[in-house]
C-alpha positions in Angstrom: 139.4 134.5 191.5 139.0 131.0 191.6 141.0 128.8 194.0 142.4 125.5 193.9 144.2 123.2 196.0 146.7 120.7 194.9 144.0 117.7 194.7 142.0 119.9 192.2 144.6 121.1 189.9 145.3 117.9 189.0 142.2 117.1 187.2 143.6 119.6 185.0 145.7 117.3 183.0 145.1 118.3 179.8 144.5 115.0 178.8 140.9 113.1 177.4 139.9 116.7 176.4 140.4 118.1 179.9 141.9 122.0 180.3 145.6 122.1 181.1 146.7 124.2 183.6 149.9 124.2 186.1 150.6 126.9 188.9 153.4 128.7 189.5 153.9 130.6 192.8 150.7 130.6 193.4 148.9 131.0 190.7 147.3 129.0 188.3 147.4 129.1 184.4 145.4 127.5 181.2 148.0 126.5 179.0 146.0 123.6 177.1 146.5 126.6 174.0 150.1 126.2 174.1 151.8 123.7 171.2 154.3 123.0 173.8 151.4 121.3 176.4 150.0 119.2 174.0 147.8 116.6 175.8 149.0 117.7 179.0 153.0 117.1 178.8 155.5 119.6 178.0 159.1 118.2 176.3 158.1 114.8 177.6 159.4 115.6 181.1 156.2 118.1 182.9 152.7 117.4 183.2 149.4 119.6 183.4 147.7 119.8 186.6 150.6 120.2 189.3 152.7 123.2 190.7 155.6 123.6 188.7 157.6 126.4 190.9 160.4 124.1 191.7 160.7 122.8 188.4 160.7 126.1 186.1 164.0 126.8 188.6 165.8 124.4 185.7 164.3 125.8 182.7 166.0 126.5 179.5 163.7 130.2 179.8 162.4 132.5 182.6 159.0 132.8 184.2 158.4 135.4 181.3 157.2 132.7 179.4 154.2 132.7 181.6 152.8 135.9 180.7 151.7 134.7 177.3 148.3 132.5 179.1 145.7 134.0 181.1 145.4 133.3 184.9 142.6 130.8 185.8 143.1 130.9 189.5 145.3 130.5 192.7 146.7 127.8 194.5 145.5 127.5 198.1 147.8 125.1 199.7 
């Protein structure tokens, strides 16, 4: 599985075509399918490309919501 550290996720921004993908406790998933990332931000308050552990804490849903896109990867650091 492919790893990534915190510098390289962030090219995944979802944004000027780019793949969108955030991490969660370590690992890393494409959302750039979702509705909800469209170019790279979710609700207007998360971007693609960074670890959003912390912030899925404060969620209106679970980590559940995770299992619906495919894991690209882990996070390394």
């Amino acid at each position: 599985m492919r790893k990534f550290t915190r510098e390289e996720l962030k090219k995944y921004d979802g944004k000027n075509g780019r793949p969108a993908y955030i991490a969660y406790k370590g690992k890393v998933y494409d959302v750039s399918d979702s509705h909800l990332w469209h170019n790279g931000e979710h609700w207007g308050e998360h971007s693609a490309g960074q670890d959003l552990t912390e912030d899925l804490k404060f969620a209106p849903h679970g980590e559940e919501v995770l299992d619906r896109f495919p894991i690209v990867g882990e996070l390394t650091d």
